[in-house]
C-alpha positions in Angstrom: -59.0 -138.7 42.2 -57.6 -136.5 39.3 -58.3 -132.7 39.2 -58.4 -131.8 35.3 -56.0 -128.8 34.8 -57.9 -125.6 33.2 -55.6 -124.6 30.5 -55.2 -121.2 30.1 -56.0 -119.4 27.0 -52.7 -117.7 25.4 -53.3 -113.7 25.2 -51.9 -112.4 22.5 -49.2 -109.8 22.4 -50.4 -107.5 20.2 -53.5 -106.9 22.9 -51.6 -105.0 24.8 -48.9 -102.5 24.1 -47.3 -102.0 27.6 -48.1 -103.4 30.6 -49.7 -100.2 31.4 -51.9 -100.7 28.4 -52.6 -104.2 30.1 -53.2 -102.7 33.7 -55.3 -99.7 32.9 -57.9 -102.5 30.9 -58.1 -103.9 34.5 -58.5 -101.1 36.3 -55.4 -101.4 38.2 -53.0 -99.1 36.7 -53.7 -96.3 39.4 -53.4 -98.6 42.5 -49.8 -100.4 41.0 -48.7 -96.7 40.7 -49.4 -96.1 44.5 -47.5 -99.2 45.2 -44.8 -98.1 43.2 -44.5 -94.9 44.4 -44.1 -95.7 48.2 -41.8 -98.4 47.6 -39.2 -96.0 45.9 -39.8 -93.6 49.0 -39.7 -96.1 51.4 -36.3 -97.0 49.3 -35.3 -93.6 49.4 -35.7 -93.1 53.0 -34.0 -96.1 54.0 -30.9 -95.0 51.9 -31.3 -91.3 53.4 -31.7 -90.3 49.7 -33.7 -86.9 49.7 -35.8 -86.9 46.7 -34.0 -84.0 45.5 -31.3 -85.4 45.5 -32.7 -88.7 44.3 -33.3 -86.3 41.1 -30.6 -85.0 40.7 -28.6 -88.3 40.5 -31.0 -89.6 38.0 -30.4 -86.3 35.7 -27.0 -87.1 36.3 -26.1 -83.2 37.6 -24.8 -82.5 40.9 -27.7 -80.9 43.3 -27.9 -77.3 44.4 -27.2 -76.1 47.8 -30.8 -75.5 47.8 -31.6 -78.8 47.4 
């Protein structure tokens, strides 16, 4: 017994801008973001990277003392 394969329909590429563009359509732009966001602080806090600091190094200027 052979199971047909659904082909998938090609989307095409001017649809969609950015994948942000594609995402928000879906309604999952704001949930991807959360994701995103605690997997750069759970990044940062397993380098010890403060996220001042983390800004600082992606400004590309030294931090402050207060920082």
């Amino acid at each position: 017994m052979t199971k047909a394969k659904k082909r998938k329909t090609p989307r095409s590429s001017d649809e969609f801008s950015t994948l942000d563009d594609f995402l928000k359509e879906q309604g999952k732009l704001e949930e991807f973001e959360a994701i995103a966001v605690k997997e750069v602080l759970a990044w940062q806090i397993a380098k010890g990277i403060r996220p001042a600091k983390a800004r600082s190094l992606k400004s590309g200027r030294p931090p402050t003392r207060s920082e």
